[in-house]
PyMOL Python script that loads the backbone (N, CA, C, O; Angstrom):
from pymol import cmd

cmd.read_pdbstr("""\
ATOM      1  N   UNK A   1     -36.967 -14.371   9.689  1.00  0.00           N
ATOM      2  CA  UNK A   1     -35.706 -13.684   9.509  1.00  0.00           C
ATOM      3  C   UNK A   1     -34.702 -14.099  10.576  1.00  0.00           C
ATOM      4  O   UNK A   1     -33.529 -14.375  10.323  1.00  0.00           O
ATOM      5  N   UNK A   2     -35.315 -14.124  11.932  1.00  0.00           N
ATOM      6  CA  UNK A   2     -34.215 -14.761  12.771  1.00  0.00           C
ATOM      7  C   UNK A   2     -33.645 -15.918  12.710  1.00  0.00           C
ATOM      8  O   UNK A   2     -32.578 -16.224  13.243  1.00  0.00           O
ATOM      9  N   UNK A   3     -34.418 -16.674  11.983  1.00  0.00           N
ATOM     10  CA  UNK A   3     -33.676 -18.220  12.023  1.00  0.00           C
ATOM     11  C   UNK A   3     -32.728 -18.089  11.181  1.00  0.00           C
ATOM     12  O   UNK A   3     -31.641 -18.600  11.455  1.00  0.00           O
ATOM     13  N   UNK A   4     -32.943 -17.217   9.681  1.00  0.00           N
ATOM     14  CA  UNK A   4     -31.647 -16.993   8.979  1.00  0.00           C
ATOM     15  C   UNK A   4     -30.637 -16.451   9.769  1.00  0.00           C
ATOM     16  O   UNK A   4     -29.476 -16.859   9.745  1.00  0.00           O
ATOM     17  N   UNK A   5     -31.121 -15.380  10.596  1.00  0.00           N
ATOM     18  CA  UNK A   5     -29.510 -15.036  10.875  1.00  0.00           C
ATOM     19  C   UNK A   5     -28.885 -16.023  12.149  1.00  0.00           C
ATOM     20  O   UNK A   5     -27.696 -15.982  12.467  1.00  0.00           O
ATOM     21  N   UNK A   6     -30.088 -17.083  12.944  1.00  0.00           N
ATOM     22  CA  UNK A   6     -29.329 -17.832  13.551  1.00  0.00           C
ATOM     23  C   UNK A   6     -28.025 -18.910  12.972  1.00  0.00           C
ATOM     24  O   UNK A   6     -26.881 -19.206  13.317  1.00  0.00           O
ATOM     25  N   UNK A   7     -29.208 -19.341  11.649  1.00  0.00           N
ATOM     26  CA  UNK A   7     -28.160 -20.247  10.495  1.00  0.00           C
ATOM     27  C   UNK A   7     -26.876 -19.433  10.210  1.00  0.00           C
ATOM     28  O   UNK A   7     -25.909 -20.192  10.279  1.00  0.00           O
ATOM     29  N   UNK A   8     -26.579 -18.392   9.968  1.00  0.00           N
ATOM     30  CA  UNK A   8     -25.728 -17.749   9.470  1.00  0.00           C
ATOM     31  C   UNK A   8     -24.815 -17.329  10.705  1.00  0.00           C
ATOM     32  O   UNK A   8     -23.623 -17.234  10.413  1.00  0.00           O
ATOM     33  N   UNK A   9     -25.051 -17.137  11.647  1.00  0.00           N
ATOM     34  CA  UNK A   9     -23.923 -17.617  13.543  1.00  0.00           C
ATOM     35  C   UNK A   9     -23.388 -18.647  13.286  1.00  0.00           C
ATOM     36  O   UNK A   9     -22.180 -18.831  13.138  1.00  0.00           O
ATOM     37  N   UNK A  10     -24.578 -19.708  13.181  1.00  0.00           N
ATOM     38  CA  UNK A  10     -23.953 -21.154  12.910  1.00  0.00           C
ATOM     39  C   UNK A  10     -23.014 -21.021  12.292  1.00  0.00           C
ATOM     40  O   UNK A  10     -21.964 -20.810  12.899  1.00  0.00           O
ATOM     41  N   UNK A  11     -23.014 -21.083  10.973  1.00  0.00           N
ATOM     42  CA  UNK A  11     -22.251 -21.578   9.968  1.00  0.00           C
ATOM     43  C   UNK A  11     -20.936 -20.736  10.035  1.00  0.00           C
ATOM     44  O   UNK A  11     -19.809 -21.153   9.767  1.00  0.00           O
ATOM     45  N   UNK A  12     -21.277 -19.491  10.437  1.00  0.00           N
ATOM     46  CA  UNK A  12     -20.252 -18.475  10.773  1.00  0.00           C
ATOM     47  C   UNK A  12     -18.923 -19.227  11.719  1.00  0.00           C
ATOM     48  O   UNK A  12     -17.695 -19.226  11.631  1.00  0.00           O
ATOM     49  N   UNK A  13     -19.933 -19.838  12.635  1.00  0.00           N
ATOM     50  CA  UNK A  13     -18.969 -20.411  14.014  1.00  0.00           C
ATOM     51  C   UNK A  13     -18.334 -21.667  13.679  1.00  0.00           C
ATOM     52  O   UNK A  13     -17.369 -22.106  14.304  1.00  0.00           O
ATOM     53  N   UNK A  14     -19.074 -22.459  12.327  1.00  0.00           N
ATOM     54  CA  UNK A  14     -18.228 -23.912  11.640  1.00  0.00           C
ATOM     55  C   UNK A  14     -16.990 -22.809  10.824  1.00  0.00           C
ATOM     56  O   UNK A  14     -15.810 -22.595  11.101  1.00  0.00           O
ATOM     57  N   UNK A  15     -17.495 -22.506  10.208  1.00  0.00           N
ATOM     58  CA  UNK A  15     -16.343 -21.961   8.834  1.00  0.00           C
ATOM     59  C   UNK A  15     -15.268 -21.278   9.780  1.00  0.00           C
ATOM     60  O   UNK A  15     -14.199 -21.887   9.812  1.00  0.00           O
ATOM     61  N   UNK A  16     -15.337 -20.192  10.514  1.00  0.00           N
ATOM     62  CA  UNK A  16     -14.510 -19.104  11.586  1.00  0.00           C
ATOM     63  C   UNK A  16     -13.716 -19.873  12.637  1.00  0.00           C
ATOM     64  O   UNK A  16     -12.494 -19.729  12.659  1.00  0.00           O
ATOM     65  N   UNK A  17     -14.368 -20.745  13.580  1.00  0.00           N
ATOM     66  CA  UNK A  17     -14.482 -21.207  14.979  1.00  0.00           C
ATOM     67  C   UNK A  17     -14.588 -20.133  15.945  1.00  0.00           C
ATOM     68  O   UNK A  17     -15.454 -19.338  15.580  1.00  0.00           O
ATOM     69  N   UNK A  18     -14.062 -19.819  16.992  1.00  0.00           N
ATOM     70  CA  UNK A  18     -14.247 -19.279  17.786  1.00  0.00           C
ATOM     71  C   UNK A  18     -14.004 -17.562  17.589  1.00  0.00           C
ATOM     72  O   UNK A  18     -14.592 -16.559  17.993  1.00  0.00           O
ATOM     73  N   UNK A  19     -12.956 -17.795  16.848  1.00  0.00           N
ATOM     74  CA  UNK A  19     -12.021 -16.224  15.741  1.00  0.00           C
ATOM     75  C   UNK A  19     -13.294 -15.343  15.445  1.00  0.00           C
ATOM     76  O   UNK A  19     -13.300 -14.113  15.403  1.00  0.00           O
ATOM     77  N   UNK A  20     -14.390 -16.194  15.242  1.00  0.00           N
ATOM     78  CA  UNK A  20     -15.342 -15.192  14.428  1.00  0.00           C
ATOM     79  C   UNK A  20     -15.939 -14.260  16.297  1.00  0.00           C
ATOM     80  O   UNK A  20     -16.438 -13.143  16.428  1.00  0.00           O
ATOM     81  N   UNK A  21     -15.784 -14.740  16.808  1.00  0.00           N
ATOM     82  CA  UNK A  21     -16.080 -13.815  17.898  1.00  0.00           C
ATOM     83  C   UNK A  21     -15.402 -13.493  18.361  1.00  0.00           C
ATOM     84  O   UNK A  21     -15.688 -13.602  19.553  1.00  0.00           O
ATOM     85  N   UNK A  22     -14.205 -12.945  18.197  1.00  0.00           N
ATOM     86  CA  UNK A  22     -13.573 -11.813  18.432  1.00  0.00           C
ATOM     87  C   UNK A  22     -13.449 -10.445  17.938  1.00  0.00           C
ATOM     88  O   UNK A  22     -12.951  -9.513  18.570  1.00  0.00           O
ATOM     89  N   UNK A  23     -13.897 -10.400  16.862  1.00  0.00           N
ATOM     90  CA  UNK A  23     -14.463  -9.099  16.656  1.00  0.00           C
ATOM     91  C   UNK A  23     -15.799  -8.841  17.160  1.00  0.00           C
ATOM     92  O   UNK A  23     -16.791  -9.561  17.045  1.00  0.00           O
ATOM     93  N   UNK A  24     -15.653  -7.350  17.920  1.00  0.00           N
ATOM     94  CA  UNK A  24     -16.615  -7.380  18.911  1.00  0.00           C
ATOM     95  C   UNK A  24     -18.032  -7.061  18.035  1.00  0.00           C
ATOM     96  O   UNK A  24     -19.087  -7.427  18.554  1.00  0.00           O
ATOM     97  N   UNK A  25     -18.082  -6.297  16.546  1.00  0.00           N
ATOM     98  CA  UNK A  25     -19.071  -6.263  16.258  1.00  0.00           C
ATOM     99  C   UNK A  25     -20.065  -7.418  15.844  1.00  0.00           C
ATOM    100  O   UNK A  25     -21.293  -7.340  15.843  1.00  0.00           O
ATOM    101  N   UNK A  26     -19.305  -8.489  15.497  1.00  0.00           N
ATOM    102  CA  UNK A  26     -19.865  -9.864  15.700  1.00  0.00           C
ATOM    103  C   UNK A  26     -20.313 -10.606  16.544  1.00  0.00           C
ATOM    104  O   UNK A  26     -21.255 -11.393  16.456  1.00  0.00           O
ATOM    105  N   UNK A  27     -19.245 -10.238  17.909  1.00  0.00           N
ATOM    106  CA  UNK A  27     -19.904 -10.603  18.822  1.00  0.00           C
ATOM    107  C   UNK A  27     -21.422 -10.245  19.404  1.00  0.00           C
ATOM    108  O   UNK A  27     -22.292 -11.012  19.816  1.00  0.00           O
ATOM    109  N   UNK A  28     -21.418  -8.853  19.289  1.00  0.00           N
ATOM    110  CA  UNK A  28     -22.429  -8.006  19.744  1.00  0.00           C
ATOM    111  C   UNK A  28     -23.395  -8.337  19.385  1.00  0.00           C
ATOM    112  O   UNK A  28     -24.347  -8.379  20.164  1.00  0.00           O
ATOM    113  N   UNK A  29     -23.582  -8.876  17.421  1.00  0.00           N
ATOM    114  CA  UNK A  29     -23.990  -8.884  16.364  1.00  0.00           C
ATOM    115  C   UNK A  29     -25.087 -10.279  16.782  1.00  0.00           C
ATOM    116  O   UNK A  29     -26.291 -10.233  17.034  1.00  0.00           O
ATOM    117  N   UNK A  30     -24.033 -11.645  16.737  1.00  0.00           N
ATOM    118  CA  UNK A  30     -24.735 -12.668  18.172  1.00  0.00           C
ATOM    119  C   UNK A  30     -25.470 -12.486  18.985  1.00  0.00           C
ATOM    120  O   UNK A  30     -26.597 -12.977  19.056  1.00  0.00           O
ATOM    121  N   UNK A  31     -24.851 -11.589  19.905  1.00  0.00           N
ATOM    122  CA  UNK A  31     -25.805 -11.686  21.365  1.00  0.00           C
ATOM    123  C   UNK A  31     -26.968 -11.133  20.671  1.00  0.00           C
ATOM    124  O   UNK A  31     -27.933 -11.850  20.935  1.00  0.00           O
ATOM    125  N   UNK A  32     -27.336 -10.048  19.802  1.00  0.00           N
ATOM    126  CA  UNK A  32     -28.502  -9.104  19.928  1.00  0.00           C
ATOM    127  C   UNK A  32     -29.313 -10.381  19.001  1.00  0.00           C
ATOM    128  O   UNK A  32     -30.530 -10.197  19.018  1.00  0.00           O
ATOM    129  N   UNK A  33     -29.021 -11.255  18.441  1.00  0.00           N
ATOM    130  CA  UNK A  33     -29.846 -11.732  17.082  1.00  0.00           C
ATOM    131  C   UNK A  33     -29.961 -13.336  18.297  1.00  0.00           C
ATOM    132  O   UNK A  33     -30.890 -14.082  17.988  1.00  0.00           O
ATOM    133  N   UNK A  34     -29.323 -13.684  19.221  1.00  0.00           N
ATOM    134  CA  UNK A  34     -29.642 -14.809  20.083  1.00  0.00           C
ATOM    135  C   UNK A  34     -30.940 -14.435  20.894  1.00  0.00           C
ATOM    136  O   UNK A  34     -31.902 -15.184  20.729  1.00  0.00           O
ATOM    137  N   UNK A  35     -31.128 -13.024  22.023  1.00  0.00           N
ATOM    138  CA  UNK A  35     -31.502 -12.573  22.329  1.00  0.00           C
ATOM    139  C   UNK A  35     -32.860 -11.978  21.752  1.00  0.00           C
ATOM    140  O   UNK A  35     -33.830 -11.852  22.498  1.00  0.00           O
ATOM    141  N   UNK A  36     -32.906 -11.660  20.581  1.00  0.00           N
ATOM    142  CA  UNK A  36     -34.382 -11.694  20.072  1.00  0.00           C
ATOM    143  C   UNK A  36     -34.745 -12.905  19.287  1.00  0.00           C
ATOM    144  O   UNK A  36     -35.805 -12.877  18.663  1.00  0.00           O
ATOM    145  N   UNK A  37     -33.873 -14.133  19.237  1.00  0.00           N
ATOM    146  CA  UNK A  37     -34.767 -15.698  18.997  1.00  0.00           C
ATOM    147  C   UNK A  37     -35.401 -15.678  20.393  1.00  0.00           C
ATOM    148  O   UNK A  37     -36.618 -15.521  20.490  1.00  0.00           O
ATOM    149  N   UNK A  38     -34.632 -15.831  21.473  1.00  0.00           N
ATOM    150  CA  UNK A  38     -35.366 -16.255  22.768  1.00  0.00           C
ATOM    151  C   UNK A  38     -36.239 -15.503  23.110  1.00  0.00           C
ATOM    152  O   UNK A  38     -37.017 -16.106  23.849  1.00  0.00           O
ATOM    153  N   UNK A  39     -36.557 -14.359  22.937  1.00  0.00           N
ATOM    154  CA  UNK A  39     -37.857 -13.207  23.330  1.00  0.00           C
ATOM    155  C   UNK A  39     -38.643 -13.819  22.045  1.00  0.00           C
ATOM    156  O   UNK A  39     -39.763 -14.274  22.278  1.00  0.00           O
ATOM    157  N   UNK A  40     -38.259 -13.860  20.983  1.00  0.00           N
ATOM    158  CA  UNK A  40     -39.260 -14.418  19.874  1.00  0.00           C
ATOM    159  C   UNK A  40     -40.224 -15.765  20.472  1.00  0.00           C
ATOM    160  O   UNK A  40     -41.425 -16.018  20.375  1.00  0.00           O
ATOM    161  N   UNK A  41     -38.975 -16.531  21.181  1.00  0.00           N
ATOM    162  CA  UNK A  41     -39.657 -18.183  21.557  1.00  0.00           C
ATOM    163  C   UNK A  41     -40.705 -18.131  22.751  1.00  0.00           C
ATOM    164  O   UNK A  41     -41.488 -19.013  23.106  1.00  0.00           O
ATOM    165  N   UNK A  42     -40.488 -16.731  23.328  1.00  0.00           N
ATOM    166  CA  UNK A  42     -40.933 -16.722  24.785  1.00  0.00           C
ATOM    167  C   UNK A  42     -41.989 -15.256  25.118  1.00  0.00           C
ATOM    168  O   UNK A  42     -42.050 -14.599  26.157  1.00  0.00           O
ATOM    169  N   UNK A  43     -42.785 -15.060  23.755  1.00  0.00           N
ATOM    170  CA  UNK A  43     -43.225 -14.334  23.353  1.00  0.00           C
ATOM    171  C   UNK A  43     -43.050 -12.896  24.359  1.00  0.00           C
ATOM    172  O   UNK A  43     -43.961 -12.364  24.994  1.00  0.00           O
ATOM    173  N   UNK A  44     -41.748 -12.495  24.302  1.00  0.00           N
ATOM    174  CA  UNK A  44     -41.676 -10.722  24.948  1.00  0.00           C
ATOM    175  C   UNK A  44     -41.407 -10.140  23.723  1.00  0.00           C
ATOM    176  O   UNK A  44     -40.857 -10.461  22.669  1.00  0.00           O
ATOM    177  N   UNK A  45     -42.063  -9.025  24.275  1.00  0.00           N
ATOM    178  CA  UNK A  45     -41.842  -7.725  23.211  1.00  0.00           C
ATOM    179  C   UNK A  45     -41.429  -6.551  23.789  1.00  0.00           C
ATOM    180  O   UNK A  45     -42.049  -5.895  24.627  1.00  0.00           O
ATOM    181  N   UNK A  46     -40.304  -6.303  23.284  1.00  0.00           N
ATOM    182  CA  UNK A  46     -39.343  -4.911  23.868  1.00  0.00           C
ATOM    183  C   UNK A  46     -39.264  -4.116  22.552  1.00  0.00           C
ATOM    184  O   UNK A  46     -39.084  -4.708  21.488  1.00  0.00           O
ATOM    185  N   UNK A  47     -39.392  -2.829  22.616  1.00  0.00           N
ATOM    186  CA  UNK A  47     -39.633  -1.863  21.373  1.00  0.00           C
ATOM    187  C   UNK A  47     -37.686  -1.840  20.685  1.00  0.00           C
ATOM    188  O   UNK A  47     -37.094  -1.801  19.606  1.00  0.00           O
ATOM    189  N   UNK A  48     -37.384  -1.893  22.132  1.00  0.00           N
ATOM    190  CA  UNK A  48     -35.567  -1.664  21.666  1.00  0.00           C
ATOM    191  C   UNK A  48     -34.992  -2.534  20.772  1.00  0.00           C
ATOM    192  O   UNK A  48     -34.212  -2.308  19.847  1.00  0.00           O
ATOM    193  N   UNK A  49     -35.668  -3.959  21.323  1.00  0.00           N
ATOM    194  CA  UNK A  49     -35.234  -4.914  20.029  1.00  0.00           C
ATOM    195  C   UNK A  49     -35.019  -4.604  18.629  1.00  0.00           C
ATOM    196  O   UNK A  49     -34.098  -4.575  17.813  1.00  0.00           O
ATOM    197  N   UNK A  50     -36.255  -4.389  18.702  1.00  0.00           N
ATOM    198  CA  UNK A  50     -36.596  -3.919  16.977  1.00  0.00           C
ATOM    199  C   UNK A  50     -35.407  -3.134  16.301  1.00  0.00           C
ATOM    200  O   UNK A  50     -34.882  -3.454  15.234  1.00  0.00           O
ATOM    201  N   UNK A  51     -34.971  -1.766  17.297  1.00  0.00           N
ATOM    202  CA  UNK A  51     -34.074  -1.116  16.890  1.00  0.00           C
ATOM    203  C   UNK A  51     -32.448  -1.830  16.865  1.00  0.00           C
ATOM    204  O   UNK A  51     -31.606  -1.370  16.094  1.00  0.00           O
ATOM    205  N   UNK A  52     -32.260  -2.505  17.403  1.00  0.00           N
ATOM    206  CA  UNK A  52     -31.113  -3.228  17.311  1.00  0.00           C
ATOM    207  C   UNK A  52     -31.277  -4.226  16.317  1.00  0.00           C
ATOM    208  O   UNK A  52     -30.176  -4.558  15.876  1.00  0.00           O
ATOM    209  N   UNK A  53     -31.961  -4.667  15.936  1.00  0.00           N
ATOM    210  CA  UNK A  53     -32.220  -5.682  14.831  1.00  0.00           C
ATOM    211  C   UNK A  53     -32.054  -5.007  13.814  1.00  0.00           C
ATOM    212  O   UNK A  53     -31.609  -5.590  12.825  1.00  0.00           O
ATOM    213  N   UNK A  54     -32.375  -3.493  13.732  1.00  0.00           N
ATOM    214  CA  UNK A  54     -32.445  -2.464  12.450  1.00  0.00           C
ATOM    215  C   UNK A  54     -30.726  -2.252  11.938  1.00  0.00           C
ATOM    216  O   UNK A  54     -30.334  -2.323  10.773  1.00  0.00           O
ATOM    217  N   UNK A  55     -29.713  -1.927  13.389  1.00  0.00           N
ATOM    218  CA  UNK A  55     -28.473  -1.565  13.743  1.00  0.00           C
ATOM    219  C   UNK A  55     -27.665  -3.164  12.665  1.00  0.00           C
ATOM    220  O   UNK A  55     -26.620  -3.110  12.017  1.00  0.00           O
ATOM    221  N   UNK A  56     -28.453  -4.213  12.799  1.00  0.00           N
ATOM    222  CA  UNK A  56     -27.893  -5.459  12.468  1.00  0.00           C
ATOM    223  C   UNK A  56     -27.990  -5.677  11.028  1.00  0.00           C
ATOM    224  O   UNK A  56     -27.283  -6.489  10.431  1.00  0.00           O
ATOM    225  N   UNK A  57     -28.934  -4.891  10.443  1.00  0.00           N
ATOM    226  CA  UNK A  57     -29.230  -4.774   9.175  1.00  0.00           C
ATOM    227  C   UNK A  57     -28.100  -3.716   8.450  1.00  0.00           C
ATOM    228  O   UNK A  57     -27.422  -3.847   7.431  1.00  0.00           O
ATOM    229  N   UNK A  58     -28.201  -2.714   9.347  1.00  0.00           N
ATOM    230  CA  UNK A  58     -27.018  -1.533   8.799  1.00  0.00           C
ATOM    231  C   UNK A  58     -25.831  -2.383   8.437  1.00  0.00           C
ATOM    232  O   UNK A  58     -25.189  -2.123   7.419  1.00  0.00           O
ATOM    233  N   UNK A  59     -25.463  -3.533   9.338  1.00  0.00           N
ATOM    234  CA  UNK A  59     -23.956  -3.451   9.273  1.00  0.00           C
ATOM    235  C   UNK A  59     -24.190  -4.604   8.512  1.00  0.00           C
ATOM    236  O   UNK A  59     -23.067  -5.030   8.241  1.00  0.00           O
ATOM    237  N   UNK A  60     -25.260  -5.539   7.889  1.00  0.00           N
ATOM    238  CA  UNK A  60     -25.093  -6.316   7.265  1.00  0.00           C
ATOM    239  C   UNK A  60     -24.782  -5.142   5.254  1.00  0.00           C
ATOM    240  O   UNK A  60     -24.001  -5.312   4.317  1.00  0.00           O
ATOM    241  N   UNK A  61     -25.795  -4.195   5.509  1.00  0.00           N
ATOM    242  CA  UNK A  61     -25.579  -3.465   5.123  1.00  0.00           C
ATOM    243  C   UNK A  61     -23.917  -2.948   4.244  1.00  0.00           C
ATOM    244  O   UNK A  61     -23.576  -3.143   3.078  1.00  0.00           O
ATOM    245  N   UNK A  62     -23.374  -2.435   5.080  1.00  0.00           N
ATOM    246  CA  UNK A  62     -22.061  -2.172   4.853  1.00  0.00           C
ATOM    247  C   UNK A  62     -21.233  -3.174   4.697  1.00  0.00           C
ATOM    248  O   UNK A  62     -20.217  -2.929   4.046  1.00  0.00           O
ATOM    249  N   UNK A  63     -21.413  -4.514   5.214  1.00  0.00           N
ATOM    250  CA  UNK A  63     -20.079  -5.585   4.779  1.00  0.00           C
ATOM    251  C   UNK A  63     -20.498  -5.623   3.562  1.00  0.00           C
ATOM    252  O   UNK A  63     -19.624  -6.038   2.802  1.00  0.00           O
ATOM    253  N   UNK A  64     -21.711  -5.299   2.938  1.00  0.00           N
ATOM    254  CA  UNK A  64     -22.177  -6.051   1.321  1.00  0.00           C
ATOM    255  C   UNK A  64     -21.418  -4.641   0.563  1.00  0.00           C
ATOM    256  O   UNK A  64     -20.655  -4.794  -0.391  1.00  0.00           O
ATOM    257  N   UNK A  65     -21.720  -3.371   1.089  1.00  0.00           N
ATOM    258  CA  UNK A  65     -20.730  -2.200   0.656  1.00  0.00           C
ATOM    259  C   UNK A  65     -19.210  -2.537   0.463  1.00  0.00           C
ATOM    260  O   UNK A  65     -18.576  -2.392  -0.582  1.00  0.00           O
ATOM    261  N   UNK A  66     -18.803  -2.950   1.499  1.00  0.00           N
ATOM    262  CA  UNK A  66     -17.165  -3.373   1.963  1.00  0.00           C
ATOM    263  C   UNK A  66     -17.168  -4.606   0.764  1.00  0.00           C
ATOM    264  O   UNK A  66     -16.362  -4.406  -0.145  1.00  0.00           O
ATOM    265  N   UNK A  67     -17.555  -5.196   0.718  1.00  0.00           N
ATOM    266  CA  UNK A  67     -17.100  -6.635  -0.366  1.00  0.00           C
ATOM    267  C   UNK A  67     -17.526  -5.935  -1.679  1.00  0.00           C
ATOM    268  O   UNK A  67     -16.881  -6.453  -2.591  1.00  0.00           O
ATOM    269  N   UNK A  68     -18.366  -4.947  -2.158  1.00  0.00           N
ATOM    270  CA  UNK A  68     -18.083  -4.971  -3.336  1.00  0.00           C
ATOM    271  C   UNK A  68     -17.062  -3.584  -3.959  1.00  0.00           C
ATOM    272  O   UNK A  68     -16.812  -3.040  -5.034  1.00  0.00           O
ATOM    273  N   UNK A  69     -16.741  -3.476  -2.678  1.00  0.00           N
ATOM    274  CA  UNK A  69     -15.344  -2.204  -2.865  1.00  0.00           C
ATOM    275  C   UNK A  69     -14.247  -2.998  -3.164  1.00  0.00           C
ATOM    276  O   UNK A  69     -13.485  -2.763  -4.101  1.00  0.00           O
ATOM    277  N   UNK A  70     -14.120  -4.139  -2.228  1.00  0.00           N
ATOM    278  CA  UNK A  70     -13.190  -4.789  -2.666  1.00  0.00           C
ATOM    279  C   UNK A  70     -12.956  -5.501  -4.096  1.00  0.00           C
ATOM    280  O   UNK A  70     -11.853  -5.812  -4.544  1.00  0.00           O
ATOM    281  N   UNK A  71     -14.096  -5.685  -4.673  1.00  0.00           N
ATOM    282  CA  UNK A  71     -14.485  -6.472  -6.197  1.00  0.00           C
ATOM    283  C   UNK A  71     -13.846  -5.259  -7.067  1.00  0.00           C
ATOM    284  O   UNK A  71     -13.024  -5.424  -7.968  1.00  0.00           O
ATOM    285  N   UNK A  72     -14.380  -3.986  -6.630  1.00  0.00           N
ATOM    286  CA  UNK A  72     -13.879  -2.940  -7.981  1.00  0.00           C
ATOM    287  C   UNK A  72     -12.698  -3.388  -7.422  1.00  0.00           C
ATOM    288  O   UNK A  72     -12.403  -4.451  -7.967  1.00  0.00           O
ATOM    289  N   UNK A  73     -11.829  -3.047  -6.528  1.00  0.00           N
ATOM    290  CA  UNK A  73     -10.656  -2.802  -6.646  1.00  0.00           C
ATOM    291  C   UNK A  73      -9.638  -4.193  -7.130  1.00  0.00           C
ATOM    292  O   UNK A  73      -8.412  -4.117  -7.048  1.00  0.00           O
ATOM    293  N   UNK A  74     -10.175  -5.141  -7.512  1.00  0.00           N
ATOM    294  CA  UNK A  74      -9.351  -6.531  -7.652  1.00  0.00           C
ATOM    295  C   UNK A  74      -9.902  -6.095  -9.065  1.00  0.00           C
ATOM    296  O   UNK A  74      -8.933  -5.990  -9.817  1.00  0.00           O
ATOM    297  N   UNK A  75     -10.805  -5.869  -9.567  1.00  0.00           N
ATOM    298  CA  UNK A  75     -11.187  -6.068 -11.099  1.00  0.00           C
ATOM    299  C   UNK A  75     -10.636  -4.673 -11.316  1.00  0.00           C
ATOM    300  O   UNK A  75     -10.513  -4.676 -12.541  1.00  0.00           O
ATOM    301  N   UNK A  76     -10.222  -3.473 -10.901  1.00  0.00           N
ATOM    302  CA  UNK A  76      -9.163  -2.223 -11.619  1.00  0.00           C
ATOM    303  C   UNK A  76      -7.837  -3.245 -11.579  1.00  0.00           C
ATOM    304  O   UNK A  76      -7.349  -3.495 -12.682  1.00  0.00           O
ATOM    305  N   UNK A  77      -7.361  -3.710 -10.689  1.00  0.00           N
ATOM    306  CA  UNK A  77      -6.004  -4.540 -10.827  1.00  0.00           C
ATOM    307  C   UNK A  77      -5.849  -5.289 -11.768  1.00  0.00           C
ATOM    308  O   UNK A  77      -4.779  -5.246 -12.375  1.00  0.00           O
ATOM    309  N   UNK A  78      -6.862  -6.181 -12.159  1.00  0.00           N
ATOM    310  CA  UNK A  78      -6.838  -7.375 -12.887  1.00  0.00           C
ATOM    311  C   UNK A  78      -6.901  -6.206 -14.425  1.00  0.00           C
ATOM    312  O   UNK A  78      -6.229  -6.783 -15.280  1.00  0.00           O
ATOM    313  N   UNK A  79      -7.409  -4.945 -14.978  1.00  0.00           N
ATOM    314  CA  UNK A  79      -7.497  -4.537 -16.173  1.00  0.00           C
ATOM    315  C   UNK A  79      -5.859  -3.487 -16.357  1.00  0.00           C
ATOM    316  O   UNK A  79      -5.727  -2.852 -17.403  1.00  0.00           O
ATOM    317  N   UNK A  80      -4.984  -3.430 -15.508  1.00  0.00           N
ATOM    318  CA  UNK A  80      -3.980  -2.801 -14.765  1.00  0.00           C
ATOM    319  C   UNK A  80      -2.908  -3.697 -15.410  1.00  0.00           C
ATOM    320  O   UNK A  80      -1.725  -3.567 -15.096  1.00  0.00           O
TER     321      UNK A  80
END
""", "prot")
cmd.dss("prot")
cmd.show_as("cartoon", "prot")
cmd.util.cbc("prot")
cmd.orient("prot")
């Protein structure tokens, strides 16, 4: 799972550039998902991780909420 969401920083940071880290929940979003590759590579285990990895799910969570709010509301326009 971490390597996906490393791929997905990546690609975040080609498509965005630097812009994509300025919103701090992205930023944050980074550090916590960089931070448990390298405890992953360097075998530590911190219980807190886990829970922040959970926090990373929430908000992947809600952008998939947020984008398909936006879909109803372009497809009420488009029948409008």
């Amino acid at each position: 799972m971490l390597t996906f969401f490393i791929i997905e920083i990546i690609l975040k940071l080609f498509a965005y550039g630097f812009a994509f880290l300025k919103d701090f929940i992205s930023t944050f979003d980074s550090i916590i998902v960089i931070i448990s590759y390298i405890f992953l590579l360097l075998d530590v285990k911190w219980p807190i991780l886990g829970l922040l990895r959970t926090l990373r799910l929430l908000k992947v969570l809600a952008s998939m909420k947020k984008i398909q709010d936006i879909k109803k509301e372009r497809q009420e326009l488009i029948k409008q």
